[in-house]
mmCIF file of the N, C-alpha and C atoms, coordinates in Angstrom:
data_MODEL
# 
_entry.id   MODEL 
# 
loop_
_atom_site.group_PDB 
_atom_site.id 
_atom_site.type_symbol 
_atom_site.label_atom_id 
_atom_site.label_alt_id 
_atom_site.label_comp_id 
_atom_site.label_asym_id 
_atom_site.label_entity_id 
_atom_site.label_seq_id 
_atom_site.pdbx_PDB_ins_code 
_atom_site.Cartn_x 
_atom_site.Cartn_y 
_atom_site.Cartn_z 
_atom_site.occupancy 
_atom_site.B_iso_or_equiv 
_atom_site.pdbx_formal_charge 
_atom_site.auth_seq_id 
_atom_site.auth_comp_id 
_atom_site.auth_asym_id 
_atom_site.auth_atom_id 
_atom_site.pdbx_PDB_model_num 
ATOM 1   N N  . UNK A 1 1  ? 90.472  75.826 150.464 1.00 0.00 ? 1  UNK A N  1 
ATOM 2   C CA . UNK A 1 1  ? 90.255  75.319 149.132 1.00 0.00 ? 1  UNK A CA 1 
ATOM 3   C C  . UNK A 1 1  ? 88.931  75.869 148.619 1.00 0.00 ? 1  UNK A C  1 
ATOM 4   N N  . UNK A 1 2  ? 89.404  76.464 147.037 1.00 0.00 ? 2  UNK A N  1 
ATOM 5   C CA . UNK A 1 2  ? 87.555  77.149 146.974 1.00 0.00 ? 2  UNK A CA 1 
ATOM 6   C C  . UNK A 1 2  ? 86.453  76.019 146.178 1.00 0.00 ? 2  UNK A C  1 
ATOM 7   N N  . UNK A 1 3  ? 85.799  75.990 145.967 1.00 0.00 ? 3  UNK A N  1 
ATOM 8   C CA . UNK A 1 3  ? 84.616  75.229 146.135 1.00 0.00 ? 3  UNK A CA 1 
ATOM 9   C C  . UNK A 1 3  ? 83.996  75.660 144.342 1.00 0.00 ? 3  UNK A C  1 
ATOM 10  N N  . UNK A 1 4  ? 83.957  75.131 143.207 1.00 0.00 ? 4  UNK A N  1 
ATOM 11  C CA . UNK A 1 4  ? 83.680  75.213 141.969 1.00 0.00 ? 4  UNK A CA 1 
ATOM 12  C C  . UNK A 1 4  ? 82.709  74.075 141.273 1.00 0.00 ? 4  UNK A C  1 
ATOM 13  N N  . UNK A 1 5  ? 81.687  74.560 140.868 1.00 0.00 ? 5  UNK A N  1 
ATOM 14  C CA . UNK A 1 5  ? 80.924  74.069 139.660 1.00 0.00 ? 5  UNK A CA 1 
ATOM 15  C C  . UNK A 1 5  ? 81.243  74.134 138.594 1.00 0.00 ? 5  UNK A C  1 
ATOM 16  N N  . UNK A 1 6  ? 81.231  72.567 137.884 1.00 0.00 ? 6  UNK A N  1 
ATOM 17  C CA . UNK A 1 6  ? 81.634  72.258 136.783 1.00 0.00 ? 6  UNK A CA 1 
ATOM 18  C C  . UNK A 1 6  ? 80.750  71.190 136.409 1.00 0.00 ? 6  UNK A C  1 
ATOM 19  N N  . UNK A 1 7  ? 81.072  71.641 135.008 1.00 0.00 ? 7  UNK A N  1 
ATOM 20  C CA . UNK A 1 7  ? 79.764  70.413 134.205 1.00 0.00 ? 7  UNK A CA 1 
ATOM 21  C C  . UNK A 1 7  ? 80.304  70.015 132.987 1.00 0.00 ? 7  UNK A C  1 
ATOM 22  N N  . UNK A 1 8  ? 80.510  68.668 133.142 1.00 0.00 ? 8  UNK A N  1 
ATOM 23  C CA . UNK A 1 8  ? 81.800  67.819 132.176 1.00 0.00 ? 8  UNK A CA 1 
ATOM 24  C C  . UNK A 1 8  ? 80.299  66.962 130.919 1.00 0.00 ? 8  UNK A C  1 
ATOM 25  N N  . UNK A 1 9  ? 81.403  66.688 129.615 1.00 0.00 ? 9  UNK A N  1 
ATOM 26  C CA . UNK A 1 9  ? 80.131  65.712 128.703 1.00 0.00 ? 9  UNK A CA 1 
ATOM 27  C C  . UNK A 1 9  ? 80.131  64.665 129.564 1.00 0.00 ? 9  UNK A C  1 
ATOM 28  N N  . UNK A 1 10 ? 79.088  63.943 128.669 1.00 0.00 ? 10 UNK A N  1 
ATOM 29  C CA . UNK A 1 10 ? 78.947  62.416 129.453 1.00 0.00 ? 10 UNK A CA 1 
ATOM 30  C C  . UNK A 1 10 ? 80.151  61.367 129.176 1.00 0.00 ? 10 UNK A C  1 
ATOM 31  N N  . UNK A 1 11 ? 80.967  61.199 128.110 1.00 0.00 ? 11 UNK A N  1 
ATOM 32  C CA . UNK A 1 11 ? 82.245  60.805 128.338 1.00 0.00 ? 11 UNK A CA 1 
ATOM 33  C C  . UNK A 1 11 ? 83.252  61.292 129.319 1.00 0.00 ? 11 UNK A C  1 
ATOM 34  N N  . UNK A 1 12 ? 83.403  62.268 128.984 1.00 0.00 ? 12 UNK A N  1 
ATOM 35  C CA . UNK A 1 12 ? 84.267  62.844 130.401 1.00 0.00 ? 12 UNK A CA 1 
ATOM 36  C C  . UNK A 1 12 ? 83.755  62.900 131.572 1.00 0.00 ? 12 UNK A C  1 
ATOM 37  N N  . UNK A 1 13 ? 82.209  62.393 132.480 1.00 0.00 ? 13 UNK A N  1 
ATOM 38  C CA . UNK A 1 13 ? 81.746  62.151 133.216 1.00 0.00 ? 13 UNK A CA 1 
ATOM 39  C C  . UNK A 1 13 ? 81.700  60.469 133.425 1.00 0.00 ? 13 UNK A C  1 
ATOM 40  N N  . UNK A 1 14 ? 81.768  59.812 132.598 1.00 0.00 ? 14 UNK A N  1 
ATOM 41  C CA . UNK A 1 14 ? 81.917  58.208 132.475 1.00 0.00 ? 14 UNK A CA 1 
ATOM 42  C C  . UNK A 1 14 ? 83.403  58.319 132.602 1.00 0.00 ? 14 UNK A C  1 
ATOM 43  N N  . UNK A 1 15 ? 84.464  58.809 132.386 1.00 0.00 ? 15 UNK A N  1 
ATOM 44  C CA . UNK A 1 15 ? 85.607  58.313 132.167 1.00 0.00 ? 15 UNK A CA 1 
ATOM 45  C C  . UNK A 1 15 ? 86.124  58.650 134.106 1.00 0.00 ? 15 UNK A C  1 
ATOM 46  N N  . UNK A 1 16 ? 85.583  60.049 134.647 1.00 0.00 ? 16 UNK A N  1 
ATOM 47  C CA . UNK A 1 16 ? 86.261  60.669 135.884 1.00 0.00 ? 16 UNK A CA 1 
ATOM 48  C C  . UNK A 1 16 ? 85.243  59.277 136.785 1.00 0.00 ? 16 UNK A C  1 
ATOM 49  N N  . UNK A 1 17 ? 84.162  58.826 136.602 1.00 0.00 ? 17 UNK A N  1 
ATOM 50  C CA . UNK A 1 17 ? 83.350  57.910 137.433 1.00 0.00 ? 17 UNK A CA 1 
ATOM 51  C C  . UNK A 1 17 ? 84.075  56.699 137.309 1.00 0.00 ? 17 UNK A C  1 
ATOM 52  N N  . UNK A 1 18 ? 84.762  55.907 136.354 1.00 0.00 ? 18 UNK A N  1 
ATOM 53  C CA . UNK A 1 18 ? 85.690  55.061 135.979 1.00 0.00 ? 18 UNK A CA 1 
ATOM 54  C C  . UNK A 1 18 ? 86.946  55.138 136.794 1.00 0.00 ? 18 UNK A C  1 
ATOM 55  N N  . UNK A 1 19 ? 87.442  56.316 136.715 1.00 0.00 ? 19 UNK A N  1 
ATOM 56  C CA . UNK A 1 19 ? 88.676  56.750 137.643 1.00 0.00 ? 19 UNK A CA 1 
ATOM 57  C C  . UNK A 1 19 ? 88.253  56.483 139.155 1.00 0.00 ? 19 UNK A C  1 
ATOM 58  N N  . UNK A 1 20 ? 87.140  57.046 139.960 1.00 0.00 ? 20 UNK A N  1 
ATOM 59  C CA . UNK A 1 20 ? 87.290  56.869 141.274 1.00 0.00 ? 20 UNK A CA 1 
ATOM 60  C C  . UNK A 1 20 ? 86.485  55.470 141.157 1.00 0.00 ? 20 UNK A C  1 
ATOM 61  N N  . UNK A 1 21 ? 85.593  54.703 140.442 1.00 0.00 ? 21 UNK A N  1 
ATOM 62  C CA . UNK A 1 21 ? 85.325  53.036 141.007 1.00 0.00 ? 21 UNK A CA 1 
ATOM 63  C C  . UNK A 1 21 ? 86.196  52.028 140.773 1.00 0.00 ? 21 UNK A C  1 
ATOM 64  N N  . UNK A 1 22 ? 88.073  52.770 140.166 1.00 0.00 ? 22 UNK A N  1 
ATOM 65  C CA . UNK A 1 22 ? 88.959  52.154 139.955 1.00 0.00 ? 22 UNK A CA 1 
ATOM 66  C C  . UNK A 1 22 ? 89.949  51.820 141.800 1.00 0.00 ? 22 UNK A C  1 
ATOM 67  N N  . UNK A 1 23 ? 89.344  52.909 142.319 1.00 0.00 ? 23 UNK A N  1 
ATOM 68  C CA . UNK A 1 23 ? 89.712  53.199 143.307 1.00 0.00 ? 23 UNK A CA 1 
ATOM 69  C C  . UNK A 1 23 ? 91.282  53.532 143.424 1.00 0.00 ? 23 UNK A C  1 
ATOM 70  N N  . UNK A 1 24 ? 92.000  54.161 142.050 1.00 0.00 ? 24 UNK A N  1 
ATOM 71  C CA . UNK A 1 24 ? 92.503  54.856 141.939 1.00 0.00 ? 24 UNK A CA 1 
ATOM 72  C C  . UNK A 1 24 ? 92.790  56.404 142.398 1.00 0.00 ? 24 UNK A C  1 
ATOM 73  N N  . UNK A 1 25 ? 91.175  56.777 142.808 1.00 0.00 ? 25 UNK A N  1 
ATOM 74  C CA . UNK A 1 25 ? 91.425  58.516 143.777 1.00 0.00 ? 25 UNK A CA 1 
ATOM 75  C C  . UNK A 1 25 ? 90.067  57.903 144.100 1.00 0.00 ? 25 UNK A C  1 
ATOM 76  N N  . UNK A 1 26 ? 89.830  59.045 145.189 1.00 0.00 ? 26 UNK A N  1 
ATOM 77  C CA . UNK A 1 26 ? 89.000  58.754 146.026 1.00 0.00 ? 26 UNK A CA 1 
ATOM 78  C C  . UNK A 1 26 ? 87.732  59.569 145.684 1.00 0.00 ? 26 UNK A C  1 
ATOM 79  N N  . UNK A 1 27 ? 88.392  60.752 144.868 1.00 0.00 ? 27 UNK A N  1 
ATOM 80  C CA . UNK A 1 27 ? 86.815  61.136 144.470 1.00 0.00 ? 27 UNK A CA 1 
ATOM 81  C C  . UNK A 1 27 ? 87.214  62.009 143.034 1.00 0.00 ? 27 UNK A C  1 
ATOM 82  N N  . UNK A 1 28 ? 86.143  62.380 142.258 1.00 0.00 ? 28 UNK A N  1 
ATOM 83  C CA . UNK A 1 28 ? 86.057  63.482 140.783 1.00 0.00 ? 28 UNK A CA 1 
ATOM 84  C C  . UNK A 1 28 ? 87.034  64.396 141.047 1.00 0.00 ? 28 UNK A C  1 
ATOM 85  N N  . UNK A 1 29 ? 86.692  65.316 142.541 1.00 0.00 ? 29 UNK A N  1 
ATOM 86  C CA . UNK A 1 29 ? 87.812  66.169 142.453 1.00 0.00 ? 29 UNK A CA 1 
ATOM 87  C C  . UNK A 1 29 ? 89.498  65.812 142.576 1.00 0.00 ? 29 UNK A C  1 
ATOM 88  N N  . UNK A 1 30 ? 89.481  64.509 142.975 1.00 0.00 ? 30 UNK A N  1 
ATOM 89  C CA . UNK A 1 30 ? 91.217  64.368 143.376 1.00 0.00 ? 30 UNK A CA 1 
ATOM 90  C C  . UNK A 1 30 ? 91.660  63.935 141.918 1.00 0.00 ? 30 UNK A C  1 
ATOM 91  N N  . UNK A 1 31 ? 90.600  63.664 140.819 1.00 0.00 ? 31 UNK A N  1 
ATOM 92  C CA . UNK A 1 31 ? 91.808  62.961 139.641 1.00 0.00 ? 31 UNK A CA 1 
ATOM 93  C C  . UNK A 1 31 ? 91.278  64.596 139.073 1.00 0.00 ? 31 UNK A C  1 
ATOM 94  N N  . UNK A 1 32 ? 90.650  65.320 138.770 1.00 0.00 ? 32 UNK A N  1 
ATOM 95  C CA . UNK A 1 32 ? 90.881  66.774 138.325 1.00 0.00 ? 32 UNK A CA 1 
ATOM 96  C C  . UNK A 1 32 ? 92.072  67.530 138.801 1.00 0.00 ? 32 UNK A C  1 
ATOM 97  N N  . UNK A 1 33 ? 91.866  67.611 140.158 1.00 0.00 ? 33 UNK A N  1 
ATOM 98  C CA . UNK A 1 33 ? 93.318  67.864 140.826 1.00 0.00 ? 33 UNK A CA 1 
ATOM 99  C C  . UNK A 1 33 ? 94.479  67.339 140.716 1.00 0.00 ? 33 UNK A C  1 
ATOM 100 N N  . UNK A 1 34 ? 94.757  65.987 139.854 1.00 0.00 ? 34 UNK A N  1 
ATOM 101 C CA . UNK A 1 34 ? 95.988  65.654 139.283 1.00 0.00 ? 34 UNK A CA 1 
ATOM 102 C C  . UNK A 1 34 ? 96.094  65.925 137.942 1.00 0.00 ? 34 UNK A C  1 
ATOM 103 N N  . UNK A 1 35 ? 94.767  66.015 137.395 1.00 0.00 ? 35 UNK A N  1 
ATOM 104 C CA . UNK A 1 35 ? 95.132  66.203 135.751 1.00 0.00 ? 35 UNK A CA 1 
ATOM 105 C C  . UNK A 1 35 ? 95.590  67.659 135.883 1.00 0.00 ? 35 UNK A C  1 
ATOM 106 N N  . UNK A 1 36 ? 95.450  68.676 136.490 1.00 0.00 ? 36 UNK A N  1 
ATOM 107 C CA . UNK A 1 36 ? 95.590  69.946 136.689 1.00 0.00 ? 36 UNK A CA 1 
ATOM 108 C C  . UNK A 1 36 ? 97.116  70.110 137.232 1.00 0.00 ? 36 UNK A C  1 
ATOM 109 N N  . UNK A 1 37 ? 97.583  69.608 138.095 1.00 0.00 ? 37 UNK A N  1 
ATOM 110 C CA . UNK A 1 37 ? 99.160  69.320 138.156 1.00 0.00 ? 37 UNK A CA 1 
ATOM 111 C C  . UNK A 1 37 ? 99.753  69.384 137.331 1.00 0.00 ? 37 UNK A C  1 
ATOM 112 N N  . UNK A 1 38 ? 99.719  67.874 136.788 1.00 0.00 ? 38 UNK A N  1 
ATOM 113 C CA . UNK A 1 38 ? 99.797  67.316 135.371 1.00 0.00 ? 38 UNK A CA 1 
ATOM 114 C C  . UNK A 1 38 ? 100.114 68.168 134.327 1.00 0.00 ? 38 UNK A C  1 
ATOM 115 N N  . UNK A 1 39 ? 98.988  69.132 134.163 1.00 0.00 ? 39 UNK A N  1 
ATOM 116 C CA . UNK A 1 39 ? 99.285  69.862 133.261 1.00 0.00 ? 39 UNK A CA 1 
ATOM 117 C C  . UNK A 1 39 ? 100.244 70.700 133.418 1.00 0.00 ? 39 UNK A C  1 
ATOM 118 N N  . UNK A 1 40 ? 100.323 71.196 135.004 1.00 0.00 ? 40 UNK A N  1 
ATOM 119 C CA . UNK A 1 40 ? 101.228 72.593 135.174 1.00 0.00 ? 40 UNK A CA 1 
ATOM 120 C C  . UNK A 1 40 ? 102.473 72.329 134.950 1.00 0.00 ? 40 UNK A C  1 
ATOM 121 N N  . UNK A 1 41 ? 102.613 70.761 134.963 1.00 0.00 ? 41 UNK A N  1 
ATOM 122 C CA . UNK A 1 41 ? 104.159 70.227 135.625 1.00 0.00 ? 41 UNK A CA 1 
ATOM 123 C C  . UNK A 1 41 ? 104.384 70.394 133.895 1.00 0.00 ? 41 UNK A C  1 
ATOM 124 N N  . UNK A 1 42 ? 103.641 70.004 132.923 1.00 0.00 ? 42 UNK A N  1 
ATOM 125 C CA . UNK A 1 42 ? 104.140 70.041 131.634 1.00 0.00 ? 42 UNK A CA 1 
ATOM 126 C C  . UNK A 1 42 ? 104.292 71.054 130.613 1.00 0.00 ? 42 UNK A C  1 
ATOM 127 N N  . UNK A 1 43 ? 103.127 71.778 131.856 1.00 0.00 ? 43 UNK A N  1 
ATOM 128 C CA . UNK A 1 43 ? 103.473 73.976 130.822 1.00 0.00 ? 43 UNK A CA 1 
ATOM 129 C C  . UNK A 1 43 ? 105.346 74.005 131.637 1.00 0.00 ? 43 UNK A C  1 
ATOM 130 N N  . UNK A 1 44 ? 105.748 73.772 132.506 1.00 0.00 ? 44 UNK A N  1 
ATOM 131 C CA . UNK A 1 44 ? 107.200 74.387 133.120 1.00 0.00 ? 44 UNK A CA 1 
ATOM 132 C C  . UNK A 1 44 ? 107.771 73.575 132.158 1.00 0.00 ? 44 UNK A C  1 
ATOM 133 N N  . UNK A 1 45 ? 107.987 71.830 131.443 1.00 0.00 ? 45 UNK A N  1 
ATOM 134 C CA . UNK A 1 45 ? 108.610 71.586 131.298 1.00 0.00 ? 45 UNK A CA 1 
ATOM 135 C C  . UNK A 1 45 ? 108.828 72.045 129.607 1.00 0.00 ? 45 UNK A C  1 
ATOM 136 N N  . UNK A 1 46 ? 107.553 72.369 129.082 1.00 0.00 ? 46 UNK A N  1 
ATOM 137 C CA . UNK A 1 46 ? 107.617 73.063 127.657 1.00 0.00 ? 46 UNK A CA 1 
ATOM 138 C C  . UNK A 1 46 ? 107.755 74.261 127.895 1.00 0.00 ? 46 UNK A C  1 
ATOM 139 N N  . UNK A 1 47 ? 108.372 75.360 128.488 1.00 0.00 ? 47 UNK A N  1 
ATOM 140 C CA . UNK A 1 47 ? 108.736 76.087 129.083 1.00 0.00 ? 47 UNK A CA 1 
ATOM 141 C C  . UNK A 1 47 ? 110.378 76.458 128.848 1.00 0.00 ? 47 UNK A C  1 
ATOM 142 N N  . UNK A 1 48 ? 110.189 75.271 129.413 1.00 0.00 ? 48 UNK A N  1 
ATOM 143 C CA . UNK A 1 48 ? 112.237 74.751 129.787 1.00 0.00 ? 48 UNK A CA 1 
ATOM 144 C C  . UNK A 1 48 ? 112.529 74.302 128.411 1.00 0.00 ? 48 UNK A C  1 
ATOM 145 N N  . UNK A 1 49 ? 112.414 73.456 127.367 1.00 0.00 ? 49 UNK A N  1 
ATOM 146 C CA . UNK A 1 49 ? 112.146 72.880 126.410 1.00 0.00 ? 49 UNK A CA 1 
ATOM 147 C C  . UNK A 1 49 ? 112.739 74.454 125.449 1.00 0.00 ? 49 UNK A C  1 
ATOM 148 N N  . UNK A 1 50 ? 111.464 75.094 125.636 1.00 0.00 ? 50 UNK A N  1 
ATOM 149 C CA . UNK A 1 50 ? 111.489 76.688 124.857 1.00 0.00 ? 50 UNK A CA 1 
ATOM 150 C C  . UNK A 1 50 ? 112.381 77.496 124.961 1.00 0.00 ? 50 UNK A C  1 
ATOM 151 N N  . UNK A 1 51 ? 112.661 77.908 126.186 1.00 0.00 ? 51 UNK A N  1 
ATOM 152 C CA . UNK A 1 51 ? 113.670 78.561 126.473 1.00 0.00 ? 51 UNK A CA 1 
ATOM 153 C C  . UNK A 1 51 ? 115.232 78.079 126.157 1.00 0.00 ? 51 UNK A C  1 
ATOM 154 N N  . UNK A 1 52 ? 115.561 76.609 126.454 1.00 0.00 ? 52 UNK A N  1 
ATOM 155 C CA . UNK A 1 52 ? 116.773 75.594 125.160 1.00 0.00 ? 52 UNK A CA 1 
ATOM 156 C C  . UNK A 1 52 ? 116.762 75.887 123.999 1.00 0.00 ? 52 UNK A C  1 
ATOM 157 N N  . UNK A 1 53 ? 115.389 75.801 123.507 1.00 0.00 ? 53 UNK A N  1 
ATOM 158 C CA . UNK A 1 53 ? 115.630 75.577 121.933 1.00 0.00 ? 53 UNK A CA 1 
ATOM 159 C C  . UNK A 1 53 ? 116.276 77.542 121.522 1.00 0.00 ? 53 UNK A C  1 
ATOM 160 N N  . UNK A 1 54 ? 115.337 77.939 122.017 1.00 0.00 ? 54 UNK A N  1 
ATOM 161 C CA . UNK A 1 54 ? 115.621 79.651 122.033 1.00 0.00 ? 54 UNK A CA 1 
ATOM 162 C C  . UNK A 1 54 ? 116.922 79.986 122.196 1.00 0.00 ? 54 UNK A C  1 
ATOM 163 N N  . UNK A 1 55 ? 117.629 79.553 123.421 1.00 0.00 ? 55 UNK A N  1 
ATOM 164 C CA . UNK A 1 55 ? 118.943 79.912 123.576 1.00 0.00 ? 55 UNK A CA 1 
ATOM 165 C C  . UNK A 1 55 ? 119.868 79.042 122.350 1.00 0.00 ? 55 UNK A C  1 
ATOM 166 N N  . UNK A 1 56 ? 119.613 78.025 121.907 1.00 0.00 ? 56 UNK A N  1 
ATOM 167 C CA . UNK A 1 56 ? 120.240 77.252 120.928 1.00 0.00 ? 56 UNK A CA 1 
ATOM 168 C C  . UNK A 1 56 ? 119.917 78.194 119.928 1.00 0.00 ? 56 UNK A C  1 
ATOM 169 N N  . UNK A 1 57 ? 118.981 78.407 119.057 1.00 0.00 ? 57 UNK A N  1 
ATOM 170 C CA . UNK A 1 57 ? 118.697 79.430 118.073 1.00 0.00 ? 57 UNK A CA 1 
ATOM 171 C C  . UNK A 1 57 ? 119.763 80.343 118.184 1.00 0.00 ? 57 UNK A C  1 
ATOM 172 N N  . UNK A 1 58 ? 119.955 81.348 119.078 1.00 0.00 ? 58 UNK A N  1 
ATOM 173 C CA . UNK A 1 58 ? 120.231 82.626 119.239 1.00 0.00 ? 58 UNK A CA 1 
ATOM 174 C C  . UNK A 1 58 ? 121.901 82.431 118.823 1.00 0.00 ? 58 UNK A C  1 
ATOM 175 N N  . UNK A 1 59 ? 122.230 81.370 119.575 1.00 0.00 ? 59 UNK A N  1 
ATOM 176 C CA . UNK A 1 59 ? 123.891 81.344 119.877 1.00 0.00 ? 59 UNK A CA 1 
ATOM 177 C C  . UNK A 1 59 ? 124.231 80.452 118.411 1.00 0.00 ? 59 UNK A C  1 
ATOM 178 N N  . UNK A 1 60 ? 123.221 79.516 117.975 1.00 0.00 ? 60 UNK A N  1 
ATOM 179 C CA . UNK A 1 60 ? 123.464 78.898 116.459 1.00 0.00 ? 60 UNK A CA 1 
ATOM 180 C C  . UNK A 1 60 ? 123.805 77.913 116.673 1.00 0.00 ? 60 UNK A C  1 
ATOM 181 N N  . UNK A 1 61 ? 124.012 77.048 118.036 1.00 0.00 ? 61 UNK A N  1 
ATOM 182 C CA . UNK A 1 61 ? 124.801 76.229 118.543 1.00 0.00 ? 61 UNK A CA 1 
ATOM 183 C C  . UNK A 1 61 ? 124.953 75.658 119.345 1.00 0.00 ? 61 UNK A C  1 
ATOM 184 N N  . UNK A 1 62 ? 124.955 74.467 120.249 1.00 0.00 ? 62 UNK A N  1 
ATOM 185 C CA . UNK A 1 62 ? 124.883 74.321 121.394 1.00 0.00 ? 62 UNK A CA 1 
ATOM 186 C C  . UNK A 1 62 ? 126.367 73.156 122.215 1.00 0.00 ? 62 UNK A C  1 
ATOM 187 N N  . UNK A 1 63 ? 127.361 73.344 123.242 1.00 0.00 ? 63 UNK A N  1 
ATOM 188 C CA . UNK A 1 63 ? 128.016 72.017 123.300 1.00 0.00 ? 63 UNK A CA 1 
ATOM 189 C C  . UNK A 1 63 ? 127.293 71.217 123.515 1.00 0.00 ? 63 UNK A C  1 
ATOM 190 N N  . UNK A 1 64 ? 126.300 71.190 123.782 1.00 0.00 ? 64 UNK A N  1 
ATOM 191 C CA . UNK A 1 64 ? 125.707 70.003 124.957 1.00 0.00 ? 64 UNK A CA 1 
ATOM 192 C C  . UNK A 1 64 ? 125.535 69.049 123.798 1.00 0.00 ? 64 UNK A C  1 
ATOM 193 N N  . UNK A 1 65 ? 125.697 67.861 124.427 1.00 0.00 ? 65 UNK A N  1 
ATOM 194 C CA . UNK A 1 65 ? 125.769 66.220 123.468 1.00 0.00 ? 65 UNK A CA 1 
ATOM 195 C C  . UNK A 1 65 ? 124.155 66.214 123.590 1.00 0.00 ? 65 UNK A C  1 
ATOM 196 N N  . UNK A 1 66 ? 123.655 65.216 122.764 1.00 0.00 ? 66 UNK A N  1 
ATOM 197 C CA . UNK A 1 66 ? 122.742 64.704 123.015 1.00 0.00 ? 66 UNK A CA 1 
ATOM 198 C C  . UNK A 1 66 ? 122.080 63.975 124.139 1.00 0.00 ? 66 UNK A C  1 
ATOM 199 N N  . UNK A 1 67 ? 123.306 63.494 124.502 1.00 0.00 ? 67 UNK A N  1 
ATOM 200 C CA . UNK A 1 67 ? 122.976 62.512 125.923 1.00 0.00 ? 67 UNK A CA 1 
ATOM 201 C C  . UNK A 1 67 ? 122.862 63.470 127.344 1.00 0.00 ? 67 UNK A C  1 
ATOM 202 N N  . UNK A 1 68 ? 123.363 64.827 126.966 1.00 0.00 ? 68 UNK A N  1 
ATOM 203 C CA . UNK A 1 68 ? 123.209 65.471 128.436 1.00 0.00 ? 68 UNK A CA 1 
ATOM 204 C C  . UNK A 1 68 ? 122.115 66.602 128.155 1.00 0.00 ? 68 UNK A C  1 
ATOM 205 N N  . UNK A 1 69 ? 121.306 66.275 127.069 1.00 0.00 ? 69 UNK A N  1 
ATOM 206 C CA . UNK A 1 69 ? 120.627 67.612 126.927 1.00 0.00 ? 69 UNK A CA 1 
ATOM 207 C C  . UNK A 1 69 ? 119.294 66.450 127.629 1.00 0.00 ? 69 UNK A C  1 
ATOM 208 N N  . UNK A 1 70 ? 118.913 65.361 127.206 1.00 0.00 ? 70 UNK A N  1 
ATOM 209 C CA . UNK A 1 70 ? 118.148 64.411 127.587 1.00 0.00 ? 70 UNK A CA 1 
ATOM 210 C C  . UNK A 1 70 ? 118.125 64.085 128.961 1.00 0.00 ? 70 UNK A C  1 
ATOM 211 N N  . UNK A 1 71 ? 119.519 63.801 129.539 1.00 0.00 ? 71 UNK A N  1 
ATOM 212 C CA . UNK A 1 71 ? 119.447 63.912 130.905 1.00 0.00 ? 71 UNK A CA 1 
ATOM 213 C C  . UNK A 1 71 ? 118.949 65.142 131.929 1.00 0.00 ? 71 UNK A C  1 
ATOM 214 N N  . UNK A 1 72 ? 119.164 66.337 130.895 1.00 0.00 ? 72 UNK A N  1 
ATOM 215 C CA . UNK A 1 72 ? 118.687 67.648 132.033 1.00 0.00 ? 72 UNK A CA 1 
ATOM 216 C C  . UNK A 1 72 ? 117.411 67.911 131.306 1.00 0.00 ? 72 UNK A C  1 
ATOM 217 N N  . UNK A 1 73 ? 116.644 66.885 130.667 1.00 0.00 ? 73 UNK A N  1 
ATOM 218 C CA . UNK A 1 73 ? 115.356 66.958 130.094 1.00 0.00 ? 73 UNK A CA 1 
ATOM 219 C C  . UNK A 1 73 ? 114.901 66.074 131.342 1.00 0.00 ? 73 UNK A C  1 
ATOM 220 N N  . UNK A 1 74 ? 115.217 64.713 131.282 1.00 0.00 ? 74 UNK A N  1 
ATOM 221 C CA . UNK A 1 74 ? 114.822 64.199 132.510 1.00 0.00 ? 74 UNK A CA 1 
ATOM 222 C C  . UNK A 1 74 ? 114.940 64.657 134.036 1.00 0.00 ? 74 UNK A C  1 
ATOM 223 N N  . UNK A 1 75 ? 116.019 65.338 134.357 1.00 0.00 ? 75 UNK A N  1 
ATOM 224 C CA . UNK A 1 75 ? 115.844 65.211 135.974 1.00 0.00 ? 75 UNK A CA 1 
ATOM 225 C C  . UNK A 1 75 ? 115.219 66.885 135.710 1.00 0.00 ? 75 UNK A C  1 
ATOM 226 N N  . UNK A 1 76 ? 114.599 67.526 134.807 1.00 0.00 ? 76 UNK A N  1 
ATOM 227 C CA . UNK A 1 76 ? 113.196 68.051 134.967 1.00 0.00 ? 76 UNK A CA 1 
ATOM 228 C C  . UNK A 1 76 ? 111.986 67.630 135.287 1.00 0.00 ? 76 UNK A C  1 
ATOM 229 N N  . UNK A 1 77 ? 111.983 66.573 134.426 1.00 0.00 ? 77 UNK A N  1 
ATOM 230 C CA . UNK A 1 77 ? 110.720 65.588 134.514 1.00 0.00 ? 77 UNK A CA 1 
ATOM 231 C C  . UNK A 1 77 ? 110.597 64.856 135.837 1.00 0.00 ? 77 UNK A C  1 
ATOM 232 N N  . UNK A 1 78 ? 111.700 64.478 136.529 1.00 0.00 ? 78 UNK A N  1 
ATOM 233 C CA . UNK A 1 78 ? 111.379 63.809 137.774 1.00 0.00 ? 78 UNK A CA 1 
ATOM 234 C C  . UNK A 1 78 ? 111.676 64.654 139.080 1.00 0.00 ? 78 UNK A C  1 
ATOM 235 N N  . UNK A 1 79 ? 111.638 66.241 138.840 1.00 0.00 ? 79 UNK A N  1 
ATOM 236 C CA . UNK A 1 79 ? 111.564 67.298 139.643 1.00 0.00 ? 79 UNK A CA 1 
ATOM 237 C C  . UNK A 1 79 ? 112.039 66.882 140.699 1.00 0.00 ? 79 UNK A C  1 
# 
């Protein structure tokens, strides 16, 4: 694991100090290391999102109901 300096405002230094005396993570770096997940997990799923709407565009059309485009929206989301 590599080893990085970072220097956050004082809100975002009050808010990550809030997070670990919640005892929610154990330290600054483990809730960075989830917001950073977090994020990646939501660039793939706007991703997936993009690439639907794109293929819908192209073709003008889509069968998929509403209810199954939501469902293969979700069991993205719960990977």
């Amino acid at each position: 694991m590599s080893r990085q300096s970072i220097t956050f405002t004082k809100p975002n230094d009050e808010w990550l100090k809030t997070q670990v005396d919640s005892q929610e993570y154990s330290s600054k770096s483990e809730v960075i290391n989830d917001l950073i997940r977090q994020a990646r997990k939501q660039h793939i799923e706007l991703d997936w999102i993009r690439a639907k709407l794109d293929k819908a565009e192209e073709s003008g059309f889509t069968n998929d109901t509403k209810a199954e485009i939501q469902a293969q929206a979700k069991s993205l989301q719960n990977g």
